[in-house]
C-alpha positions in Angstrom: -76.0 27.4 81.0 -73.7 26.0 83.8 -71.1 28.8 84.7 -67.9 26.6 84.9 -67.9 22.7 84.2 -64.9 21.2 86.6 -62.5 19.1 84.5 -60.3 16.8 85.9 -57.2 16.7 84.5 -56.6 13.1 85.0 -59.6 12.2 82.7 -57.7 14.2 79.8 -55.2 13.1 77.4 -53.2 16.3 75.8 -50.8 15.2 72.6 -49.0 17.6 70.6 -48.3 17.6 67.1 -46.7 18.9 63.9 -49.8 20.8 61.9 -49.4 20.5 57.9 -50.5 22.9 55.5 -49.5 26.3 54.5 -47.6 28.2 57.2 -43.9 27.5 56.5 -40.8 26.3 57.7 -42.3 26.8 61.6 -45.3 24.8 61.2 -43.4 22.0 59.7 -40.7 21.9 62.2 -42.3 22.4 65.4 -45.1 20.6 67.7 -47.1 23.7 68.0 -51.1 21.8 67.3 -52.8 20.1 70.4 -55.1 17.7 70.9 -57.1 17.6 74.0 -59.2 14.3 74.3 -62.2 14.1 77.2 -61.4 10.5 78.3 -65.0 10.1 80.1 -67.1 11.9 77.3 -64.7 11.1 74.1 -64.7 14.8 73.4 -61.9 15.8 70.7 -60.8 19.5 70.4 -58.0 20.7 68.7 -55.9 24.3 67.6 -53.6 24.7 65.9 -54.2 28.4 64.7 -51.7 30.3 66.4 -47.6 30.1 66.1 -47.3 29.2 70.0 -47.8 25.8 71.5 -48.6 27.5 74.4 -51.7 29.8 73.1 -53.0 27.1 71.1 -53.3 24.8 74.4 -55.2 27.5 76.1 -57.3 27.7 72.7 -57.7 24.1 73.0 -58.9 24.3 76.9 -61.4 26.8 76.3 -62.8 25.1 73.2 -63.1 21.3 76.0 -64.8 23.5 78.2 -67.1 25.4 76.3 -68.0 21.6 74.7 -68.7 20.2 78.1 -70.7 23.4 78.8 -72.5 23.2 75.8 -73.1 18.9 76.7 -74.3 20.0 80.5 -77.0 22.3 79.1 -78.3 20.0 76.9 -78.3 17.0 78.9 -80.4 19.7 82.2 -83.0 20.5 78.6 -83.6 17.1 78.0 -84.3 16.4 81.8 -86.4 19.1 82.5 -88.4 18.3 78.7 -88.5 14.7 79.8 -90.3 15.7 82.8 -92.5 18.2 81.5 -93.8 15.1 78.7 -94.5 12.5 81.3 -96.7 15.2 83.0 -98.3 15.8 79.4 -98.6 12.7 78.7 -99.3 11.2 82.0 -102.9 9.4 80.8 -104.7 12.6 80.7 -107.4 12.8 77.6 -108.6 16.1 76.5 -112.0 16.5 75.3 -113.4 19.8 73.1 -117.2 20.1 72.6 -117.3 22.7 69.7 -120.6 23.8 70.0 -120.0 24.6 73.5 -116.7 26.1 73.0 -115.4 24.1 76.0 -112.4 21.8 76.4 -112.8 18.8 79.2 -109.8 17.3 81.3 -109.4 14.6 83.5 -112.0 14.4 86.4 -114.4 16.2 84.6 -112.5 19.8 85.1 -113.9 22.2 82.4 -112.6 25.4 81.0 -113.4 27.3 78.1 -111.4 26.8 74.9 -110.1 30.5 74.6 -108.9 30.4 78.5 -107.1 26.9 78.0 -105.5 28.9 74.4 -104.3 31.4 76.2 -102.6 29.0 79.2 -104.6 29.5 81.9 -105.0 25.8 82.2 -105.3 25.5 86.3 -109.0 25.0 86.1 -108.6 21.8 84.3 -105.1 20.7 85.7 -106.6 21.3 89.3 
């Protein structure tokens, strides 16, 4: 997972708001809840848990960046997944002869079953 995702904070929109709901005279009267919207990603996050406008913005902050975290290691899974299927799937056929307890790979390359089972695929991959 990526240690810190920058964030720029001309791509964010911050609003403040009135929270409804049980808490009182304060919560109704006061523009403690934000809003922080990820203008490139359309990322929403929002707290409203604490009494402070202040805490609840740096609430808010850590939940945008934790998100974008979150989105940055997914998006470096996919790509290194993507790449390991194309080498998978690059045209290779995979032939196992049972009563010879062998499995085939492309150009011929042959290894036994339980070897190829157990990952040592380098004599076929080659």
């Amino acid at each position: 997972m990526p240690a810190h995702v920058k964030i720029d904070k001309a791509d964010v929109r911050v609003d403040t708001y009135r929270d409804t709901g049980p808490g009182g005279q304060h919560r109704n009267k006061t523009d403690s809840a934000i809003r922080i919207t990820h203008l490139p990603t359309g990322i929403v996050v929002t707290a409203a848990e604490e009494r402070s406008q202040h805490q609840n913005r740096a609430v808010a902050w850590d939940r945008l960046r934790t998100e974008l975290e979150r989105q940055a290691a997914h998006r470096a899974h996919e790509q290194v997944n993507g790449t390991r299927t194309e080498i998978i799937d690059g045209g290779r056929s995979w032939t196992w002869t049972g009563w010879r307890d062998e499995v085939k790979g492309p150009g011929g390359r042959k290894t036994s079953m339980s070897r190829a089972l157990s990952g040592k695929l380098e004599p076929i991959l080659g």
